[in-house]
C-alpha positions in Angstrom: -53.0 28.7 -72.6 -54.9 26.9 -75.3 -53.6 28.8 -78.2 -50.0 29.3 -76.2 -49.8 25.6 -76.9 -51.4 25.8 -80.6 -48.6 28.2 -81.2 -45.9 26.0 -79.9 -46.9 23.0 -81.9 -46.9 25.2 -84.8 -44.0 26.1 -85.1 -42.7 23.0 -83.4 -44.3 21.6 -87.3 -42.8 24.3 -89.0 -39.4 23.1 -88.0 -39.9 19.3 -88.6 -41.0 20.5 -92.0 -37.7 22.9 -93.0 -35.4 20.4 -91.3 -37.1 17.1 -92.9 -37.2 18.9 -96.6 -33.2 20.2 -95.5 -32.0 17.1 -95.0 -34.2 15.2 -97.8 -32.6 18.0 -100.7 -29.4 15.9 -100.5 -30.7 12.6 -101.4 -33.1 14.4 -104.5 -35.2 17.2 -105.0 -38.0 14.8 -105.5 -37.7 13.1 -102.3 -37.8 16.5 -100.4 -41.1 17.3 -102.3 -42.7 13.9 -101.2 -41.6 14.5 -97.9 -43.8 18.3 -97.7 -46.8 16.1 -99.8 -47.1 13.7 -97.4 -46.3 16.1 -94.2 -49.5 18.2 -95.7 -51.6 15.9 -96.3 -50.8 14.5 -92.4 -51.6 17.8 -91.4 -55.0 18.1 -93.2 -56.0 14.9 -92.5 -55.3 15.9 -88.5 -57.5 19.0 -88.9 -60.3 17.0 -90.8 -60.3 14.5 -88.3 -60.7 17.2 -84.8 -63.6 18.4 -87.0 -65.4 15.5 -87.7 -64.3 14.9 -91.6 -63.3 12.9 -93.7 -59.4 12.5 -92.7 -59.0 10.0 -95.7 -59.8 12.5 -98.0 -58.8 15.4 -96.4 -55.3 13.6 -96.5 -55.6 13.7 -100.7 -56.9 16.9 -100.5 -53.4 18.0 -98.0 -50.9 16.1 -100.8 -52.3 18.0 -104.0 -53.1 21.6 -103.0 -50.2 22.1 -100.2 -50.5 25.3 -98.4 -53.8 26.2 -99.6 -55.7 22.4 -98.7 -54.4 23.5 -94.8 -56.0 26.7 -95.5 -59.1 24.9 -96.8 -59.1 22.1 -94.0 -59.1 25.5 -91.5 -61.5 27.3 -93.0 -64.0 24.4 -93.2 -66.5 24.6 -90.2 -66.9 21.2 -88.0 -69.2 18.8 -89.2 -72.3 19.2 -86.8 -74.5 16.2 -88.0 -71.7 14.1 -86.7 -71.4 15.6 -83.4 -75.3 15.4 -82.8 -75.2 12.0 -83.3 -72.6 11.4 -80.9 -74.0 12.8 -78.3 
């Protein structure tokens, strides 16, 4: 069910990203391409923060490098000495 509702938010993303850049493209090409930096950088900042990160800069890290900081911000194994603490 977990991943059921992963998938659905995905793509629920996906097409708040296409339709946001869509309607953007008539008001500038530049303000279409802000729109994807800052929806990135939302997005790594939200994976950096359920792993116990740096959401601040995983934000920057989301507006320069796109596509490949969300692959990064994946990737990037939870922060344990901030979980032990926690607990």
């Amino acid at each position: 069910m977990k991943s059921l509702r992963n998938i659905a938010i995905a793509v629920a993303l996906g097409v708040f990203m296409f339709g946001g850049t869509i309607y953007l493209a008539q008001f500038g090409r530049g303000a279409a391409i802000l729109f994807n930096m800052v929806s990135y950088g939302i997005i790594c900042a939200v994976i950096a923060r359920t792993k116990n990160r740096n959401s601040f800069g995983w934000f920057f890290v989301g507006f320069f490098l796109s596509l490949v900081g969300v692959a990064l911000a994946l990737a990037k194994a939870p922060n344990s000495a901030l979980t032990e603490k926690a607990t």
